[in-house]
C-alpha positions as CSV (number, residue, x, y, z in Angstrom):
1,X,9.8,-18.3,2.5
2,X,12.3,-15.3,2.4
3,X,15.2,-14.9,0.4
4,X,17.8,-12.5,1.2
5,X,17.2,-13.3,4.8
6,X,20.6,-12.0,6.2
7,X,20.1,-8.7,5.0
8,X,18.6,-5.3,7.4
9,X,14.9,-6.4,6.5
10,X,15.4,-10.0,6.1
11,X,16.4,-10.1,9.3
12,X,13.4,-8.2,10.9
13,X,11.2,-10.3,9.6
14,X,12.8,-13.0,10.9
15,X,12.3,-11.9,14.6
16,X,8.5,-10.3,14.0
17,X,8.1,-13.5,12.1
18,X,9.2,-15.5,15.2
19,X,7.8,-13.5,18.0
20,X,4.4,-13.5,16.5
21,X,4.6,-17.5,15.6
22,X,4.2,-17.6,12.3
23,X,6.1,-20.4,10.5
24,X,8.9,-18.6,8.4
25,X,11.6,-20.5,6.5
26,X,14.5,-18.1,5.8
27,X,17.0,-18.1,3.2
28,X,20.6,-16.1,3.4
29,X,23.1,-15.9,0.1
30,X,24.8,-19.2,1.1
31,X,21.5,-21.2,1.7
32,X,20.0,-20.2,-1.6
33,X,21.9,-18.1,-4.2
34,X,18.6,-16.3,-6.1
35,X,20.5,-16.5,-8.9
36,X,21.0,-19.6,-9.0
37,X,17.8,-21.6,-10.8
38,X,18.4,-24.8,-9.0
39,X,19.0,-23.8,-5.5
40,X,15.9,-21.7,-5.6
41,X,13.8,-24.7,-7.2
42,X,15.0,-27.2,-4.5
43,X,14.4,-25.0,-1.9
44,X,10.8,-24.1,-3.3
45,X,10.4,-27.7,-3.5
46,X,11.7,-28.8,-0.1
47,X,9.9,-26.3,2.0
48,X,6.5,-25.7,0.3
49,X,5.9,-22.2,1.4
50,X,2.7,-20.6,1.2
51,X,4.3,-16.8,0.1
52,X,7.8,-16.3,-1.2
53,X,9.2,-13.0,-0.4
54,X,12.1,-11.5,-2.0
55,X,14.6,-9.6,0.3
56,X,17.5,-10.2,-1.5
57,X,19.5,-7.5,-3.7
58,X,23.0,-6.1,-4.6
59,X,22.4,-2.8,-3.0
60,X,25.8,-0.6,-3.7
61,X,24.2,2.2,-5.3
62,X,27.8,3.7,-5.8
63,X,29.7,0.6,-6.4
64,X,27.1,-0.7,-8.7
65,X,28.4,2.0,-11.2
66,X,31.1,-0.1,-11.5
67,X,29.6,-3.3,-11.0
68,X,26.7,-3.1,-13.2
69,X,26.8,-6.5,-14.5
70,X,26.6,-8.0,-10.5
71,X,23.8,-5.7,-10.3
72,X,22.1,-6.8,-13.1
73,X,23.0,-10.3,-12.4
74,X,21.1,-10.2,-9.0
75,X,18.6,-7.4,-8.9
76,X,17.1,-8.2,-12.6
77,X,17.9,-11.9,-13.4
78,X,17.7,-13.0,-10.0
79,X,14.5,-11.6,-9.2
80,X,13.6,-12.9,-12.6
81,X,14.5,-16.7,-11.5
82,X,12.4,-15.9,-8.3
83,X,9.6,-14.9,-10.4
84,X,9.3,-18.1,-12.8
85,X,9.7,-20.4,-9.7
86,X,7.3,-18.8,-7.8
87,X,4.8,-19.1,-11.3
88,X,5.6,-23.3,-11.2
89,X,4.9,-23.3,-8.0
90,X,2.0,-20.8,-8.4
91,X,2.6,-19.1,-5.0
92,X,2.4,-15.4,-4.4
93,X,5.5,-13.4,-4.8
94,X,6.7,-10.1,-2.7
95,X,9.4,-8.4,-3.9
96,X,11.1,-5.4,-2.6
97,X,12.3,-2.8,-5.0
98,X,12.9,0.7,-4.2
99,X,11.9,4.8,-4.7
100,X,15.3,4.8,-7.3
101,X,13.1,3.9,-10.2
102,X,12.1,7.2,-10.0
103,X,14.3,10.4,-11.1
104,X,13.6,12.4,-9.0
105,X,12.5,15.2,-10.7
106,X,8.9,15.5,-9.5
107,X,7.5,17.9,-6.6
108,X,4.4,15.8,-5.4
109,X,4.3,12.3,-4.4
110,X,5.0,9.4,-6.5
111,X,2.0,7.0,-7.2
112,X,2.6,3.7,-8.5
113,X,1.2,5.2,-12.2
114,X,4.6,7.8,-12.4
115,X,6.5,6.9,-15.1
116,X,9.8,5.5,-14.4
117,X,13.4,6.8,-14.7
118,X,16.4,5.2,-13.2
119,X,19.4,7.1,-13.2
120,X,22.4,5.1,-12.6
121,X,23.0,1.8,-12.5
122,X,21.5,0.4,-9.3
123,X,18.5,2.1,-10.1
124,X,18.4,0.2,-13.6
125,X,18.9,-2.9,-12.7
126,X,16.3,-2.5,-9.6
127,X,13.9,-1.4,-12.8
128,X,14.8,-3.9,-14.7
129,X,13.8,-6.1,-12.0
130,X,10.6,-4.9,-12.2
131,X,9.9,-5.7,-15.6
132,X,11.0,-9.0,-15.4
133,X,9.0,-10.0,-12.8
134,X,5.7,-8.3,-14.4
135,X,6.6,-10.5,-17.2
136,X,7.5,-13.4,-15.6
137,X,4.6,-14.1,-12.9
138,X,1.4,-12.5,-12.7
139,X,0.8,-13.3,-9.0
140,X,3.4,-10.5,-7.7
141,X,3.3,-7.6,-5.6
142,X,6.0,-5.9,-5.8
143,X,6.2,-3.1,-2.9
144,X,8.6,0.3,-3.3
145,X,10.2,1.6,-0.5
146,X,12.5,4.4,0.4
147,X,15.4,5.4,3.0
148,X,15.1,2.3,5.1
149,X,16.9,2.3,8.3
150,X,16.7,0.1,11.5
151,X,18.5,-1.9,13.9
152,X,20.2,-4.0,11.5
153,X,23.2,-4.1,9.1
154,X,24.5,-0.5,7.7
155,X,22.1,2.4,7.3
156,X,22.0,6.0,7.7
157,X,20.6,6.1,11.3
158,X,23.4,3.8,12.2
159,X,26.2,5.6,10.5
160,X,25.0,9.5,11.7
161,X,25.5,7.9,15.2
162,X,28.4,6.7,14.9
163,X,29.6,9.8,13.3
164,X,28.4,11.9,16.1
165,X,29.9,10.1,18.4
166,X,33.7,10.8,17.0
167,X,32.3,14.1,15.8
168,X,31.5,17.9,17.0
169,X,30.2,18.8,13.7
170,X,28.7,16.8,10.5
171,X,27.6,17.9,7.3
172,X,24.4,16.3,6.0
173,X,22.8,16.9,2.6
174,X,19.9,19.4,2.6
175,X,18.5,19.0,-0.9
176,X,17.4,15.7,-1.4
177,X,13.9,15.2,0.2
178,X,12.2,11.4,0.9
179,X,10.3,9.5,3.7
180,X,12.5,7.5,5.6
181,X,11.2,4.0,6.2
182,X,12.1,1.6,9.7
183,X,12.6,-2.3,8.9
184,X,10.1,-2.8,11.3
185,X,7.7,-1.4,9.8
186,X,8.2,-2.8,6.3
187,X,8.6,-5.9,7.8
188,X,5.3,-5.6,9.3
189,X,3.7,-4.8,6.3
190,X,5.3,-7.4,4.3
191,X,3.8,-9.9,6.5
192,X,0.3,-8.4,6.5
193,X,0.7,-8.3,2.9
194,X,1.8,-11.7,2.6
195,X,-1.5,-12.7,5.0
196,X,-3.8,-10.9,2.8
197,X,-2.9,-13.3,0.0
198,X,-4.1,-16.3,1.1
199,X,-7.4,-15.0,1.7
200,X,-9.8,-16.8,-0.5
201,X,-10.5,-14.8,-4.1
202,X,-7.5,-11.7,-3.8
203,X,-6.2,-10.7,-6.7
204,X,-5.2,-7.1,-5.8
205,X,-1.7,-8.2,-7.3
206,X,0.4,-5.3,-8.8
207,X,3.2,-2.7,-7.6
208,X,3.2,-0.3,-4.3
209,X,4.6,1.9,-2.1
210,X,5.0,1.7,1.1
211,X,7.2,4.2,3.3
212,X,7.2,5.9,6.7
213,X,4.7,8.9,7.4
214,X,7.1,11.9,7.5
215,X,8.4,13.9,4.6
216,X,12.5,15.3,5.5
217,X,15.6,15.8,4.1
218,X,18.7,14.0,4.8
219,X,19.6,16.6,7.0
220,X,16.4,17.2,8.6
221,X,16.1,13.5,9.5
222,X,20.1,13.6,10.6
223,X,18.6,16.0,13.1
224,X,15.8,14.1,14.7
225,X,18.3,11.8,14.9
226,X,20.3,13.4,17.4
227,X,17.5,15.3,19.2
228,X,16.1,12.0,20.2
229,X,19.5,10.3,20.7
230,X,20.3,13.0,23.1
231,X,17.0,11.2,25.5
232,X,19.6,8.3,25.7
233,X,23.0,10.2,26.6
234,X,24.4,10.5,23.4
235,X,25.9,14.3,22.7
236,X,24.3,16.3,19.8
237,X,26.8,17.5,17.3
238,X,26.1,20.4,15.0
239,X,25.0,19.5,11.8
240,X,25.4,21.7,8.8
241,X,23.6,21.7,6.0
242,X,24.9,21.6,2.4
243,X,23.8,20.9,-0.9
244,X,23.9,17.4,-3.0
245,X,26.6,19.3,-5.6
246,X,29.1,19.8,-2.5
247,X,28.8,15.9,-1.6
248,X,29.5,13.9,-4.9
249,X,28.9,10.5,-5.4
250,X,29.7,8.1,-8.0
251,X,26.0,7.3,-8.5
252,X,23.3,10.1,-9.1
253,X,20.3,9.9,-6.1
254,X,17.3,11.3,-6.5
255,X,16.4,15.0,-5.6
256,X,12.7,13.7,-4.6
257,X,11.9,10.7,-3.5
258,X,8.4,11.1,-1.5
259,X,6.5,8.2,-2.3
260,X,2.9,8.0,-2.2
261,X,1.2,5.0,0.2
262,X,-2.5,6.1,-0.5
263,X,-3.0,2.8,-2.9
264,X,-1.4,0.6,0.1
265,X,-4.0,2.0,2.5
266,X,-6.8,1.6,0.4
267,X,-5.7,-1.9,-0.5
268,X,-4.5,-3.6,2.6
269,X,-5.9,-0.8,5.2
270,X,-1.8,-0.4,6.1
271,X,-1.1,2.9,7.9
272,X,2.8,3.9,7.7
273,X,4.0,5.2,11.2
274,X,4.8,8.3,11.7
275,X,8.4,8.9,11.6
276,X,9.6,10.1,15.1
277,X,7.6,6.9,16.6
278,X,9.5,4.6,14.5
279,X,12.6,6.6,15.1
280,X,12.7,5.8,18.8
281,X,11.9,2.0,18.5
282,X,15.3,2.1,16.9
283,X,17.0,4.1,19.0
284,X,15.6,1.8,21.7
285,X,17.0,-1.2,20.0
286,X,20.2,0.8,19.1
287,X,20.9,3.1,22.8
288,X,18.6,2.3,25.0
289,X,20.0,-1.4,26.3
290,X,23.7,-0.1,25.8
291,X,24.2,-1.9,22.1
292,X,26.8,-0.4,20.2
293,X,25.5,1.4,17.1
């Protein structure tokens, strides 16, 4: 059972979900609010699923600065409500959090040991999230992931080519460094995760990472981006590199966000893909069958 189901990887594993048969019940906003205790326990209680998975979250980093309380409201006490269902229930919970419990002040990979510390305050209600869960439910796996992009909803794939498209030159942000992560992918491990815990006797619960292969910048990935685009007709603008400090935002992001998969792999045996692989199966989804992006 997914909540969150309309969102960018909601909706991926709906259609992996589908295309590989397995029996997926999925949840948007208006089916089941997650914060909202009752909906969630009827729908628990209607559907007996195996595995919940939560993809649901308020996700404006910038506008969450001014929303706090909405962010709190759905990324801690909602994932909270999931948690103490899923306990009743005693089913497995995934839950999605992100690389922005992390400051970003390291130089080497984050393992799931770093100490945390959100800046701003998506990034501490996503933390908070966290917590709660921990608290709530020991059967939870709760799976970090960074710079995800794909086919669906808004994301920065999405937006650089539709900015290169009405552009001849873009400036991208050279200084901030992470792995960028395709919904299909995550998807794919989420299910394979999800599998693994109905295996008789597992009890690897705890958190994770999981993100794509390749370390870039913003501006580094902006590039592959167009250098493969160009394979599909679309122009190449020039982009320009420039530093976080000429390209405020309301919400502070993280200088580093590499996150380290090694504990994934050992785990579950998941290998992330590299990044250029994953890159085209988008652009394939995005270009290559004449979709607008």
């Amino acid at each position: 059972m997914v909540f969150g189901a309309g969102g960018q990887v909601g909706l991926h594993l709906i259609e992996i979900a589908s295309g590989s048969g397995q029996n997926m019940v999925a949840l948007t906003h208006s089916d089941a609010d997650i914060c909202d205790r009752d909906a969630v326990a009827a729908a628990i209680a209607r559907h007996a699923p195996s595995v919940v998975v939560n993809a649901a979250a308020y996700t404006a980093v910038d506008k969450a600065e001014n929303e706090a309380d909405r962010a709190f409201q759905v990324n801690r006490d909602g994932a909270a409500i999931l948690a103490e269902q899923a306990a009743k229930a005693d089913l497995p919970l995934i839950h999605i959090s992100t690389d922005y419990v992390f400051d970003g002040a390291a130089s080497v990979p984050y393992d799931e040991e770093h100490e945390v510390n959100p800046q701003g305050a998506y990034a501490r209600s996503k933390e908070a999230g966290e917590r709660a869960i921990r608290s709530a439910h020991g059967k939870h796996l709760i799976l970090r992931t960074a710079w995800v992009y794909g086919p669906f909803g808004t994301n920065f794939v999405k937006t650089m080519l539709r900015l290169g498209a009405e552009r001849e030159e873009l400036r991208v942000v050279d200084d901030q460094t992470g792995r960028p992560t395709s919904t299909g992918d995550l998807a794919e491990a989420i299910l394979a995760i999800a599998e693994a815990t109905q295996k008789p006797g597992f009890t690897d619960w705890g958190t994770y990472h999981y993100a794509g292969a390749d370390t870039v910048t913003w501006h580094g990935f902006a590039t592959m981006i167009f250098a493969e685009a160009e394979k599909f007709g679309r122009k190449a603008p020039r982009v320009q590199p420039i530093a976080t400090a000429e390209f405020p935002t309301a919400a502070p992001r993280p200088a580093y966000s590499v996150l380290s998969t090694a504990k994934l792999e050992r785990v579950f045996g998941i290998q992330p893909r590299r990044l250029r692989a994953s890159l085209n199966t988008t652009l394939e989804r995005l270009l290559g069958q004449g979709e607008s992006a």
